[in-house]
mmCIF file as Biopython writes it, N, C-alpha, C and O atoms, coordinates in Angstrom:
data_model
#
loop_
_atom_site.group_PDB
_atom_site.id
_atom_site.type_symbol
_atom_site.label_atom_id
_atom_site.label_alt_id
_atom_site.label_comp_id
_atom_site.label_asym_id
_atom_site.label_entity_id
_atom_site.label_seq_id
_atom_site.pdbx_PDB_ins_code
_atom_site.Cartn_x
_atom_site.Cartn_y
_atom_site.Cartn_z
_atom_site.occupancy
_atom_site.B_iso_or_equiv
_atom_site.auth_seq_id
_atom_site.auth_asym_id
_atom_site.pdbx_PDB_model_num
ATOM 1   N N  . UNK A ? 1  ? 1.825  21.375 31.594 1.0 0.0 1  A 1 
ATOM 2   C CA . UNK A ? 1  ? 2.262  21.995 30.350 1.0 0.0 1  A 1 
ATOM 3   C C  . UNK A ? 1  ? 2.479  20.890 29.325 1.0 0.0 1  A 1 
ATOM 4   O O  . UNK A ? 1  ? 3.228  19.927 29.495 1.0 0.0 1  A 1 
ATOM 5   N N  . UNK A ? 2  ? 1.765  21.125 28.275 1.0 0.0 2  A 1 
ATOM 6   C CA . UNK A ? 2  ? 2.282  20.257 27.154 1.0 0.0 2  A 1 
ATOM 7   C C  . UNK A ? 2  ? 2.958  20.321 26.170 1.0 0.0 2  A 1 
ATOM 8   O O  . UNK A ? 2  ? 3.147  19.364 25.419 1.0 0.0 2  A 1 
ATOM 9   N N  . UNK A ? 3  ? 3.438  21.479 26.012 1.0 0.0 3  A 1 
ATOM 10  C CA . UNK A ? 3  ? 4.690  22.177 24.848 1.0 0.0 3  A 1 
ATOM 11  C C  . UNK A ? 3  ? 5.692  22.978 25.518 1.0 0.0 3  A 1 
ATOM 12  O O  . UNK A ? 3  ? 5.429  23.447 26.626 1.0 0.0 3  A 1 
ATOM 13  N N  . UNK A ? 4  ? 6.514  23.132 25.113 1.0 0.0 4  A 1 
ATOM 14  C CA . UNK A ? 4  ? 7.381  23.962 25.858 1.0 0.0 4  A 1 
ATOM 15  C C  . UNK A ? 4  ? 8.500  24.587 24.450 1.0 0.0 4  A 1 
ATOM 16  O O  . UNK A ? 4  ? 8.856  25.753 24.281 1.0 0.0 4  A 1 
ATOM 17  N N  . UNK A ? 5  ? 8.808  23.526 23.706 1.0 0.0 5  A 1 
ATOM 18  C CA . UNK A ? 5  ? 9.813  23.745 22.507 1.0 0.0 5  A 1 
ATOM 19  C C  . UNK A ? 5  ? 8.566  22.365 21.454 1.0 0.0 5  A 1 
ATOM 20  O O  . UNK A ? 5  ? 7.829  21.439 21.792 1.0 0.0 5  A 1 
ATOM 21  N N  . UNK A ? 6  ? 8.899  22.890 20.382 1.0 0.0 6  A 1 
ATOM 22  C CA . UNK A ? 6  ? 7.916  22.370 19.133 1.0 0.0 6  A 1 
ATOM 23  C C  . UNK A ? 6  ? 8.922  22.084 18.022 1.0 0.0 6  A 1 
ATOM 24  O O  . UNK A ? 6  ? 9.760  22.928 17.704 1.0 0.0 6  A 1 
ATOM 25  N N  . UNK A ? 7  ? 8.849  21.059 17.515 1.0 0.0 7  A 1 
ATOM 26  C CA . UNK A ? 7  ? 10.196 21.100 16.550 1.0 0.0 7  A 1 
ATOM 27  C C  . UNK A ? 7  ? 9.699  19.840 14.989 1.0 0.0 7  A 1 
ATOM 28  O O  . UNK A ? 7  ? 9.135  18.793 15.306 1.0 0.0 7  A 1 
ATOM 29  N N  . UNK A ? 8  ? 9.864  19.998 14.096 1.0 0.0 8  A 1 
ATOM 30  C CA . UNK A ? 8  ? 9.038  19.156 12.784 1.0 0.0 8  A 1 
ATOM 31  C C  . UNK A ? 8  ? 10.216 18.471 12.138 1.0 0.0 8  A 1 
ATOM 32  O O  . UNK A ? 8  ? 11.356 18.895 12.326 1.0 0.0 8  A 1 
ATOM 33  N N  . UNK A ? 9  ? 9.960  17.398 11.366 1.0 0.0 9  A 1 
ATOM 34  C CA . UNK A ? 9  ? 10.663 16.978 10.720 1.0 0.0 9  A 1 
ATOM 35  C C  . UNK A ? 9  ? 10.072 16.046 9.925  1.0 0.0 9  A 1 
ATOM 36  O O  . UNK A ? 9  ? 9.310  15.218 10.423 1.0 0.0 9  A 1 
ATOM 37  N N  . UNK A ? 10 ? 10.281 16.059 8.923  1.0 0.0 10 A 1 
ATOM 38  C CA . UNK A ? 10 ? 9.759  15.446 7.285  1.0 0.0 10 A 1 
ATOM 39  C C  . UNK A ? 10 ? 10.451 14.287 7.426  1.0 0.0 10 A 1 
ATOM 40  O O  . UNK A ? 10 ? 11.573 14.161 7.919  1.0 0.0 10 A 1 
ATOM 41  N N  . UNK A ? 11 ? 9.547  13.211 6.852  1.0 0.0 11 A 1 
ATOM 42  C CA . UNK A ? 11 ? 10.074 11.855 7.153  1.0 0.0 11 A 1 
ATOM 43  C C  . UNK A ? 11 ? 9.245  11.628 6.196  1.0 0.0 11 A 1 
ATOM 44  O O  . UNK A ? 11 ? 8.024  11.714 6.326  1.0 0.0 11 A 1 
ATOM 45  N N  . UNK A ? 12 ? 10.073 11.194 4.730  1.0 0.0 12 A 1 
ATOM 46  C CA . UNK A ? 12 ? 9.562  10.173 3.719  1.0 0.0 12 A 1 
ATOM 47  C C  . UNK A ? 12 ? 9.386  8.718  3.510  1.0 0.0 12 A 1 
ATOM 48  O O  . UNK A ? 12 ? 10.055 8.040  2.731  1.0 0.0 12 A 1 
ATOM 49  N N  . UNK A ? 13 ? 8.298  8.238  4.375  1.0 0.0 13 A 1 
ATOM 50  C CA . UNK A ? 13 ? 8.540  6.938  4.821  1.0 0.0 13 A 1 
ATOM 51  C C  . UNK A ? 13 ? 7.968  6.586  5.896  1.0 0.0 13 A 1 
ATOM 52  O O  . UNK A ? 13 ? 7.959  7.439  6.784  1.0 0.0 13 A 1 
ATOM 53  N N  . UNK A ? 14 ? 7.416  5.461  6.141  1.0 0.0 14 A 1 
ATOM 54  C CA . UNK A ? 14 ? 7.578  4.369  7.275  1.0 0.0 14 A 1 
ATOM 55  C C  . UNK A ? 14 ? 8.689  4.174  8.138  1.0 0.0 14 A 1 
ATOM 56  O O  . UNK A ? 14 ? 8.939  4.490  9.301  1.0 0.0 14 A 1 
ATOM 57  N N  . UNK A ? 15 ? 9.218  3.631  7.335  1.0 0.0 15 A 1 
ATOM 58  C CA . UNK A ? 15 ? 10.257 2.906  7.745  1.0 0.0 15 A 1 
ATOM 59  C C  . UNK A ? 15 ? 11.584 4.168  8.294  1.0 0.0 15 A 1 
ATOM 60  O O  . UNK A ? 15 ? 12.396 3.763  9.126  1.0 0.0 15 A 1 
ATOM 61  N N  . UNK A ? 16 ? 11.700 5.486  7.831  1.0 0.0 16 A 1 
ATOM 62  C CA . UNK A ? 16 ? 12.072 6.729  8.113  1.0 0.0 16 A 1 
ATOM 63  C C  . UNK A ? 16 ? 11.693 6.950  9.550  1.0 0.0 16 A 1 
ATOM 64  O O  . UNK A ? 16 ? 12.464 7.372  10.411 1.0 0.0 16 A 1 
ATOM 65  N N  . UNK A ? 17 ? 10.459 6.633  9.725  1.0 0.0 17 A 1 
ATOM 66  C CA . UNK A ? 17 ? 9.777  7.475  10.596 1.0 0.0 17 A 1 
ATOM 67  C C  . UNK A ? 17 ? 9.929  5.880  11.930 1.0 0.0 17 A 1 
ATOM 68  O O  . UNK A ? 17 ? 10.045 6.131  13.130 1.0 0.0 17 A 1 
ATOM 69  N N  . UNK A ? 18 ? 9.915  5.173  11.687 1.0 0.0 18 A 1 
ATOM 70  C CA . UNK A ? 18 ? 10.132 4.089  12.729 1.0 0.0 18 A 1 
ATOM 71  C C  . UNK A ? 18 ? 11.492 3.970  13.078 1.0 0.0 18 A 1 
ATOM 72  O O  . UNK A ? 18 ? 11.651 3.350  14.130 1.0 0.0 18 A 1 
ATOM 73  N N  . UNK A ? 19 ? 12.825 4.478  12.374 1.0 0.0 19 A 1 
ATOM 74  C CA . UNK A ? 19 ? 14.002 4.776  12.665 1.0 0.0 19 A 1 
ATOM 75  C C  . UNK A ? 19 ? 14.444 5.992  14.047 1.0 0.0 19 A 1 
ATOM 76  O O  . UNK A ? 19 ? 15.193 6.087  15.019 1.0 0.0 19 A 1 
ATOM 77  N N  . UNK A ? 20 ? 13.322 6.803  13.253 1.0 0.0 20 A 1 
ATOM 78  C CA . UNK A ? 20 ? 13.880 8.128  14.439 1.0 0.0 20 A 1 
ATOM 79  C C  . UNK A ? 20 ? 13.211 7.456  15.440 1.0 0.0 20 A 1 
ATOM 80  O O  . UNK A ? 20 ? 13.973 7.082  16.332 1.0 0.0 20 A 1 
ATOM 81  N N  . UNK A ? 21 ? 12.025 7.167  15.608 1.0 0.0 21 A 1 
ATOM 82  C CA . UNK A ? 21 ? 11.170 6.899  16.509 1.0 0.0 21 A 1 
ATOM 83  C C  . UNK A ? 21 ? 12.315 5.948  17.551 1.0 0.0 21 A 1 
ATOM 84  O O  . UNK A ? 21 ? 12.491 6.278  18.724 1.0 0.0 21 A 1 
ATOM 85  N N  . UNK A ? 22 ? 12.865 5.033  17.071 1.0 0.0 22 A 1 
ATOM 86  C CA . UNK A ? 22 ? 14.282 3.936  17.640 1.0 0.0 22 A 1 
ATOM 87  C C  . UNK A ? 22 ? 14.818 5.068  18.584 1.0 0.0 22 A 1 
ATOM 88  O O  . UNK A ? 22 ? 14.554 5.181  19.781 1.0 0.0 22 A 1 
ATOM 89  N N  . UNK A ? 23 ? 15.936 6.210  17.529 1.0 0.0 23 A 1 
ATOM 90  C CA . UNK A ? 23 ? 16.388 6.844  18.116 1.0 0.0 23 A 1 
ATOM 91  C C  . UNK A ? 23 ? 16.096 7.873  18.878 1.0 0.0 23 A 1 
ATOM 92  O O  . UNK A ? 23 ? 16.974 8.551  19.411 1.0 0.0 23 A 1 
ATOM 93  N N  . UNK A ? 24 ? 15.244 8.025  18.968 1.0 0.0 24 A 1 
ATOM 94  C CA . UNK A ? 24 ? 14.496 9.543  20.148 1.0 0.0 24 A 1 
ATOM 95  C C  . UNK A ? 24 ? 14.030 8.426  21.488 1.0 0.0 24 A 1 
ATOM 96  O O  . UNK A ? 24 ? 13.761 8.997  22.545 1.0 0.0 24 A 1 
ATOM 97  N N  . UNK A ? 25 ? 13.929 6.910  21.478 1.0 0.0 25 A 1 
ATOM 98  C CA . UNK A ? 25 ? 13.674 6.104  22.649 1.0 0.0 25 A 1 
ATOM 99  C C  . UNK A ? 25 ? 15.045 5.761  23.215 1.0 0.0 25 A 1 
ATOM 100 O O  . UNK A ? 25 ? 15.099 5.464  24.409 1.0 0.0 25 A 1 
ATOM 101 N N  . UNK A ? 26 ? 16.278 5.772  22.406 1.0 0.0 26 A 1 
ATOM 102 C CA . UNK A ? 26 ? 17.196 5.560  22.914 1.0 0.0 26 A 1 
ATOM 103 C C  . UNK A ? 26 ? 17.534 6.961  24.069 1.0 0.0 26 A 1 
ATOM 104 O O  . UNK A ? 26 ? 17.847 6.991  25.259 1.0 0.0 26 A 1 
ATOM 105 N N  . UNK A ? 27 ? 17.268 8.109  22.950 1.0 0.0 27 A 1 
ATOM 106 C CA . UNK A ? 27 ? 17.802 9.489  23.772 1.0 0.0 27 A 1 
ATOM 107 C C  . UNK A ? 27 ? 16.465 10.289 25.012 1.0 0.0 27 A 1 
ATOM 108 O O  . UNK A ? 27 ? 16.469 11.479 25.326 1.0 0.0 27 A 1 
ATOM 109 N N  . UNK A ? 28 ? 15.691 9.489  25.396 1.0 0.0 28 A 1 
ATOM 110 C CA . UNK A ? 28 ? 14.570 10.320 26.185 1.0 0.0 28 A 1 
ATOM 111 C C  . UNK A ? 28 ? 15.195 10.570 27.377 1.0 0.0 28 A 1 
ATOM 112 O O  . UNK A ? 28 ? 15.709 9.590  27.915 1.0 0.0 28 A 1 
ATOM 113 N N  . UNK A ? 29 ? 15.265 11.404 27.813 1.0 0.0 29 A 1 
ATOM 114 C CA . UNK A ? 29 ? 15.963 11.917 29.524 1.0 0.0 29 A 1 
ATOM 115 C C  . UNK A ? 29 ? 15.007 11.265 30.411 1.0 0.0 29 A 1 
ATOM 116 O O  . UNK A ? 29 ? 13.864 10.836 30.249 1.0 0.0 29 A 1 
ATOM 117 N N  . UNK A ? 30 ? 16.001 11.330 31.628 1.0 0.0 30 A 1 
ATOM 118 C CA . UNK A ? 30 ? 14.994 10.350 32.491 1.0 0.0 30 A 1 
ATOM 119 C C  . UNK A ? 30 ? 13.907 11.511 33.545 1.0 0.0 30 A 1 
ATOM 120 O O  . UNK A ? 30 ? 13.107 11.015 34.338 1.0 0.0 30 A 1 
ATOM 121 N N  . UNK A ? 31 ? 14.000 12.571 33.441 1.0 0.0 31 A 1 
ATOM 122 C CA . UNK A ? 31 ? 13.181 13.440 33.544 1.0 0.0 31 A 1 
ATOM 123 C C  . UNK A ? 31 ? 12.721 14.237 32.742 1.0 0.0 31 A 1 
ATOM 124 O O  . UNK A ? 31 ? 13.188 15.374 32.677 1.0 0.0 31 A 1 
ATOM 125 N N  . UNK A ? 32 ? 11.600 13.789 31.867 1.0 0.0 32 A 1 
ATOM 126 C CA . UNK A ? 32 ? 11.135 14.390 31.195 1.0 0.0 32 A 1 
ATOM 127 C C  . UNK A ? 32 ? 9.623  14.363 30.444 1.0 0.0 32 A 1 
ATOM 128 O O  . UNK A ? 32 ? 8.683  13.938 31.115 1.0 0.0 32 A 1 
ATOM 129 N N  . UNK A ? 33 ? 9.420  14.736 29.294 1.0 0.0 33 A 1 
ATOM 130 C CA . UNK A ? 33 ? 8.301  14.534 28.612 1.0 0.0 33 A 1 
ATOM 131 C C  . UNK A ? 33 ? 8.364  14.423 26.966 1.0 0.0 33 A 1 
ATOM 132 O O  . UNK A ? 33 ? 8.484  15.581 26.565 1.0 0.0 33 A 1 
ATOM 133 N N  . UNK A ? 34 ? 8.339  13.647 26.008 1.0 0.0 34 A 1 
ATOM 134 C CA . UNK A ? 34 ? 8.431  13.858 24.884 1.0 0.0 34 A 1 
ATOM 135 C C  . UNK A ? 34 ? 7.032  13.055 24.348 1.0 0.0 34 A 1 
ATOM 136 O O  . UNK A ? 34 ? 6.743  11.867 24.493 1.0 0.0 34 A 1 
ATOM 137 N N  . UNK A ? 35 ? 6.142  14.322 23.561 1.0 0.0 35 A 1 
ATOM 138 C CA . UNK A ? 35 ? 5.288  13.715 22.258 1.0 0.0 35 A 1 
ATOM 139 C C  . UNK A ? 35 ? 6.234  13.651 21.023 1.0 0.0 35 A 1 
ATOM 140 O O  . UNK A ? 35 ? 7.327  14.114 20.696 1.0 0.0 35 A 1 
ATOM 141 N N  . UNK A ? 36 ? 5.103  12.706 20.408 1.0 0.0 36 A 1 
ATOM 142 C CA . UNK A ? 36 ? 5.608  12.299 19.199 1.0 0.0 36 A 1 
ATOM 143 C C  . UNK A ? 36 ? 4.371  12.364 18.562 1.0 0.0 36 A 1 
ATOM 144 O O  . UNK A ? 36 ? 3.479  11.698 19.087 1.0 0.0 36 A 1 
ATOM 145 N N  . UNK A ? 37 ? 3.996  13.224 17.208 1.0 0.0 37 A 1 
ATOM 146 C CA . UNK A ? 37 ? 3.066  12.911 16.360 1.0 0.0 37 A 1 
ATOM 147 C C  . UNK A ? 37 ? 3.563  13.134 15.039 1.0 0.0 37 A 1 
ATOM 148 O O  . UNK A ? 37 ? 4.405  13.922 14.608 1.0 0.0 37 A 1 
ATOM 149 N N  . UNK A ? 38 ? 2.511  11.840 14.231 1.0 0.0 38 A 1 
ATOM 150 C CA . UNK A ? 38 ? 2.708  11.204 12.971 1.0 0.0 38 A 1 
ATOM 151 C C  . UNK A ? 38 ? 1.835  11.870 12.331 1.0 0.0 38 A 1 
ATOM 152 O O  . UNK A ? 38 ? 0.739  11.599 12.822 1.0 0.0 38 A 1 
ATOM 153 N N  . UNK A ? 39 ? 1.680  13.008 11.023 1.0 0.0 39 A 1 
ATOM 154 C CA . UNK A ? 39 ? 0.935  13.284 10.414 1.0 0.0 39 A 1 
ATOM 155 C C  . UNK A ? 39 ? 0.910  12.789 8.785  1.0 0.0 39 A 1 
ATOM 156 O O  . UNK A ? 39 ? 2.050  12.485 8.435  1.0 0.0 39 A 1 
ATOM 157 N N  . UNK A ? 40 ? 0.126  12.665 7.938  1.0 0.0 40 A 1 
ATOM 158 C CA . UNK A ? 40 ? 0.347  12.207 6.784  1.0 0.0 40 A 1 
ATOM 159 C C  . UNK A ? 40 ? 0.418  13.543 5.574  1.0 0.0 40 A 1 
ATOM 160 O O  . UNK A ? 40 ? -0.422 14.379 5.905  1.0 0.0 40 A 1 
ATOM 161 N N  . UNK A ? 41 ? 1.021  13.889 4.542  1.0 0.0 41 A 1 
ATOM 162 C CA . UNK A ? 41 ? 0.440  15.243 3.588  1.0 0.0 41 A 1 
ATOM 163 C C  . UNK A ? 41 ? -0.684 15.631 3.850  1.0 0.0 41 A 1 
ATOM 164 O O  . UNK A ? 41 ? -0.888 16.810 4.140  1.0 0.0 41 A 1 
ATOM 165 N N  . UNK A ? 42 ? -1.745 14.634 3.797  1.0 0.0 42 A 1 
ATOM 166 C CA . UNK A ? 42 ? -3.165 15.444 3.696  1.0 0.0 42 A 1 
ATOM 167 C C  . UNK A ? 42 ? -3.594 15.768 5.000  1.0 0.0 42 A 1 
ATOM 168 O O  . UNK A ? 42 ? -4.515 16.573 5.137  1.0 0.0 42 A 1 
ATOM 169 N N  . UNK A ? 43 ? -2.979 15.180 6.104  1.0 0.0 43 A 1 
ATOM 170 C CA . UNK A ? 43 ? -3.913 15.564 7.305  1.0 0.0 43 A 1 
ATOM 171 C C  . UNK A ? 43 ? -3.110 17.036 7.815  1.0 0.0 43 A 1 
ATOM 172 O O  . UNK A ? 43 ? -3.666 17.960 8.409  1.0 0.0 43 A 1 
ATOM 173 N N  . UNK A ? 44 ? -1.389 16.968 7.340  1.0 0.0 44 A 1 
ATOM 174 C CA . UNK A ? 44 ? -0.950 18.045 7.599  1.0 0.0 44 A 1 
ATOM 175 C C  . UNK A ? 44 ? -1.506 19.561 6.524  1.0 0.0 44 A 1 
ATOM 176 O O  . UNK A ? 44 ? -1.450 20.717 6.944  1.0 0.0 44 A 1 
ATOM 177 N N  . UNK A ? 45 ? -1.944 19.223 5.310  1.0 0.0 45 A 1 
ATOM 178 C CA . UNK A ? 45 ? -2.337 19.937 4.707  1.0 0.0 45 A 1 
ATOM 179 C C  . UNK A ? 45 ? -3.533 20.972 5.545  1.0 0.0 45 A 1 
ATOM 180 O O  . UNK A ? 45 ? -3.445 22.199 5.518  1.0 0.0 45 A 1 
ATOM 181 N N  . UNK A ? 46 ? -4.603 20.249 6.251  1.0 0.0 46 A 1 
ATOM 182 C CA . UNK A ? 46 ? -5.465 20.935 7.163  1.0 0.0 46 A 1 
ATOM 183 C C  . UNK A ? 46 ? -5.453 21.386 8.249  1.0 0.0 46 A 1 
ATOM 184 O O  . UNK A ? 46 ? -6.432 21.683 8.933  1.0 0.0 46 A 1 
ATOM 185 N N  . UNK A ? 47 ? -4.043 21.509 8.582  1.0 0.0 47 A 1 
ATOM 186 C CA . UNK A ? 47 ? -3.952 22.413 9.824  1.0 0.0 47 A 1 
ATOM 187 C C  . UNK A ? 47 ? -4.393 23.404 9.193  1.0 0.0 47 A 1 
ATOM 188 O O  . UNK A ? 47 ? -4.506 23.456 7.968  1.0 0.0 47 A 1 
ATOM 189 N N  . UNK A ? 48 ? -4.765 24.535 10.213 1.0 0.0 48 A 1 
ATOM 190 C CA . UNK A ? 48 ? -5.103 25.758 10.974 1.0 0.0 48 A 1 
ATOM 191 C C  . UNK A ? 48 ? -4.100 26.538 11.610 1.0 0.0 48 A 1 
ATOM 192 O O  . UNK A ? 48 ? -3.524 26.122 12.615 1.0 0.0 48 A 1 
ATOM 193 N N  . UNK A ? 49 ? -3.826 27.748 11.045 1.0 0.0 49 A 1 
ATOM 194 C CA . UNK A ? 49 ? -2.914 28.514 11.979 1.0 0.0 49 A 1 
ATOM 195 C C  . UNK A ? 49 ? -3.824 30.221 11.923 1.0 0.0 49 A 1 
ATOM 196 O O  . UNK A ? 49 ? -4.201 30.882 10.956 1.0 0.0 49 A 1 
ATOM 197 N N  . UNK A ? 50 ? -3.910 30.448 13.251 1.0 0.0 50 A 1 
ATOM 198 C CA . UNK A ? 50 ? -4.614 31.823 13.767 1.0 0.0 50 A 1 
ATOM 199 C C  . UNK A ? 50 ? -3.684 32.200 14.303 1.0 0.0 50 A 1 
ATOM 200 O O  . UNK A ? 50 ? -2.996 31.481 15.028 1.0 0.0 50 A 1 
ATOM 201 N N  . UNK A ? 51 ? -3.377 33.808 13.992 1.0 0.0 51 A 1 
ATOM 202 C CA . UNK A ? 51 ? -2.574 35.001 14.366 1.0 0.0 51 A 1 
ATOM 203 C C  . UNK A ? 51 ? -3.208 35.607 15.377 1.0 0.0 51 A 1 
ATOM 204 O O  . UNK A ? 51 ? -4.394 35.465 15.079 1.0 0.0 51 A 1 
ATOM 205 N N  . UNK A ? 52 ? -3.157 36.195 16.388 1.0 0.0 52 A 1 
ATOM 206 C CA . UNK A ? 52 ? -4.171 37.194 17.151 1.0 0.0 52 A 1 
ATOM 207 C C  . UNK A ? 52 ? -5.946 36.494 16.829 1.0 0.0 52 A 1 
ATOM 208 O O  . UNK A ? 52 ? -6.532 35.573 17.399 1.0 0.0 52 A 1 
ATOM 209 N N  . UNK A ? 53 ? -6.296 37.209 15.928 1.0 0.0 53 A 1 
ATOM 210 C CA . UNK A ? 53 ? -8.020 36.875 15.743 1.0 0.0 53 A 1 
ATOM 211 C C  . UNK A ? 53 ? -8.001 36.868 13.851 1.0 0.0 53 A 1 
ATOM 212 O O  . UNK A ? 53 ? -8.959 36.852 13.079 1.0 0.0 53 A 1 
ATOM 213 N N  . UNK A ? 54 ? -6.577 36.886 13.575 1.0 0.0 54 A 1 
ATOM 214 C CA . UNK A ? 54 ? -7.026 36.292 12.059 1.0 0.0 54 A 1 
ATOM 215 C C  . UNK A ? 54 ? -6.188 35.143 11.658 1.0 0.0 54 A 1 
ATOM 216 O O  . UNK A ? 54 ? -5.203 34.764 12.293 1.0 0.0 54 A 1 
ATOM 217 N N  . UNK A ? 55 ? -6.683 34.548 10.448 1.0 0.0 55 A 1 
ATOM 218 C CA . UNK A ? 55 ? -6.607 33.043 10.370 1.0 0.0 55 A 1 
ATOM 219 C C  . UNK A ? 55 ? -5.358 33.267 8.936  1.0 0.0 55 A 1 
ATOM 220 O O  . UNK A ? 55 ? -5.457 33.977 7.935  1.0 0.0 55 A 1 
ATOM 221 N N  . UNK A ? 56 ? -4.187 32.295 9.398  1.0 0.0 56 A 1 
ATOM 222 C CA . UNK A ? 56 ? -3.227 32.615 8.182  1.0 0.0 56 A 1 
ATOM 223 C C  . UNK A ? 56 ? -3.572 31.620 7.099  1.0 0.0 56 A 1 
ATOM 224 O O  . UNK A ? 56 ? -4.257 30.604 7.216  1.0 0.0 56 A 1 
ATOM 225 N N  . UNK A ? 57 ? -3.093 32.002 6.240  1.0 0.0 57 A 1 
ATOM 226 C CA . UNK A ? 57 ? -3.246 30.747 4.733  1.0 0.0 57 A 1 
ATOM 227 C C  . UNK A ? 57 ? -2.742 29.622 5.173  1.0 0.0 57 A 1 
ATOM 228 O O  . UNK A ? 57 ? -1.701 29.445 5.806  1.0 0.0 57 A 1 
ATOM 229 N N  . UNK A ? 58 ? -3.846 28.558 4.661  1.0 0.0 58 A 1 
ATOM 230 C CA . UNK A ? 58 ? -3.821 27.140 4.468  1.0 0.0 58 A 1 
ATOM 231 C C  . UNK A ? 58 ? -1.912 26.964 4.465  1.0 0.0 58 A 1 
ATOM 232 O O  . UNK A ? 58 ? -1.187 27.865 4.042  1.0 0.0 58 A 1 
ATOM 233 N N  . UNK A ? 59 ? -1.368 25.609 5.033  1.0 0.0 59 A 1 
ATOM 234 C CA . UNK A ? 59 ? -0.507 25.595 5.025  1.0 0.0 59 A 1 
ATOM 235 C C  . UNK A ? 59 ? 0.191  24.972 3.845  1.0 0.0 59 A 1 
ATOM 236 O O  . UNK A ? 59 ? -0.650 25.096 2.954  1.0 0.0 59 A 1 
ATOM 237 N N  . UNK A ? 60 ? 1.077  24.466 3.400  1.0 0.0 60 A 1 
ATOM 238 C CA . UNK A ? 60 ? 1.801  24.282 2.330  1.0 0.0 60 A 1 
ATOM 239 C C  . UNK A ? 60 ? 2.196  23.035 2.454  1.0 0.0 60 A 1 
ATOM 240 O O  . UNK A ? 60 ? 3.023  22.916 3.359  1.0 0.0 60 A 1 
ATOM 241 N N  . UNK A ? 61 ? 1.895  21.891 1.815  1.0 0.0 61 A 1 
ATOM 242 C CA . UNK A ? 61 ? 2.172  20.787 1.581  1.0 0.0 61 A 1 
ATOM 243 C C  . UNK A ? 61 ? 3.664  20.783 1.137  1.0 0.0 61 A 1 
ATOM 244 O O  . UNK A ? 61 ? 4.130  21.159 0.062  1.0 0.0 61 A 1 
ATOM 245 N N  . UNK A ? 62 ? 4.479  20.119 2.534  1.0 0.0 62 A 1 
ATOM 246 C CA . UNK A ? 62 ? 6.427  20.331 1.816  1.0 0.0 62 A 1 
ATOM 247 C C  . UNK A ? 62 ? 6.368  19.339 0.450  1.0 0.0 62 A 1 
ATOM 248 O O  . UNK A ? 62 ? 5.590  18.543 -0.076 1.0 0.0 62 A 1 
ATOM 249 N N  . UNK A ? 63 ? 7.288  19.734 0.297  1.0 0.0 63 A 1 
ATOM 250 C CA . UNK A ? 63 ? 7.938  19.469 -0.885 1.0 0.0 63 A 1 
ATOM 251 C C  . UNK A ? 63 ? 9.026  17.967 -0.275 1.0 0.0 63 A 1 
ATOM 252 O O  . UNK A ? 63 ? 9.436  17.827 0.878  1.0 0.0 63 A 1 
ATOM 253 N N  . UNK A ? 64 ? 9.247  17.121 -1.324 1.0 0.0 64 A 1 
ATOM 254 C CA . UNK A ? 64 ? 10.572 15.867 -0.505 1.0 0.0 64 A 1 
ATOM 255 C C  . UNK A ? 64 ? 11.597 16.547 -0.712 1.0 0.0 64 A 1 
ATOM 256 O O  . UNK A ? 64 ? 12.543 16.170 -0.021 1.0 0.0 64 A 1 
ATOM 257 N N  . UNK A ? 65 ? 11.854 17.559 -1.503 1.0 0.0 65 A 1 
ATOM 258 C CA . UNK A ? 65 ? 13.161 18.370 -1.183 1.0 0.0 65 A 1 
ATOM 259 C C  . UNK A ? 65 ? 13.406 19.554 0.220  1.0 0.0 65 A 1 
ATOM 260 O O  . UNK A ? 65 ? 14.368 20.235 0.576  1.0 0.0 65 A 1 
ATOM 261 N N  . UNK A ? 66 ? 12.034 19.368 0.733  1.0 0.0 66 A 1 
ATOM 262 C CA . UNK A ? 66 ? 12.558 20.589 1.714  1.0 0.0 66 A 1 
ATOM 263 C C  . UNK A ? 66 ? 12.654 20.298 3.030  1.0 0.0 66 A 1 
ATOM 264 O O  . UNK A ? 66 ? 11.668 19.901 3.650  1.0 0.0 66 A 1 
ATOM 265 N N  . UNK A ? 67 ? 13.717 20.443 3.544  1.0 0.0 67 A 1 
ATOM 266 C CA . UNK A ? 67 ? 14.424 20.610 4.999  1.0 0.0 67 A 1 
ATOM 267 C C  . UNK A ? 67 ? 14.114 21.392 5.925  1.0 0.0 67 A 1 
ATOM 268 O O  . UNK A ? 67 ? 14.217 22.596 5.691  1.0 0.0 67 A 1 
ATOM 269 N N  . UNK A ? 68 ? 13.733 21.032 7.001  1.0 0.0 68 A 1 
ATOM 270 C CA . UNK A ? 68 ? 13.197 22.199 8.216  1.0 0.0 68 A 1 
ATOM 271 C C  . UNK A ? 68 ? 13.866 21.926 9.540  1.0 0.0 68 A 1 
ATOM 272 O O  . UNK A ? 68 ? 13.620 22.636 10.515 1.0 0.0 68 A 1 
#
């Protein structure tokens, strides 16, 4: 299994994103599994999301004000 719980977080930055990265190595359980992926606006812009057999709208480039 490679997902189980899915969870996002907006990171304005490098240097943002090499922080958590610190702290999610400090907190990894010693039985377990954690990915980590780095997407940029535009590559997240081209995801794909399919419902059943139809395809939902292009996704939405966040905003630096928005929290998830």
């Amino acid at each position: 299994m490679s997902q189980f719980s899915v969870y996002a977080k907006l990171l304005l930055g490098r240097d943002k994103s090499d922080a958590l990265l610190a702290r999610v190595r400090k907190a990894l359980p010693e039985y377990g599994k954690v990915h980590i992926m780095s997407f940029t606006d535009k590559q997240y812009s081209g995801i794909l999301t399919f419902y059943g057999t139809k395809q939902d709208n292009a996704q939405k480039t966040p905003s630096q004000f928005e929290m998830f």
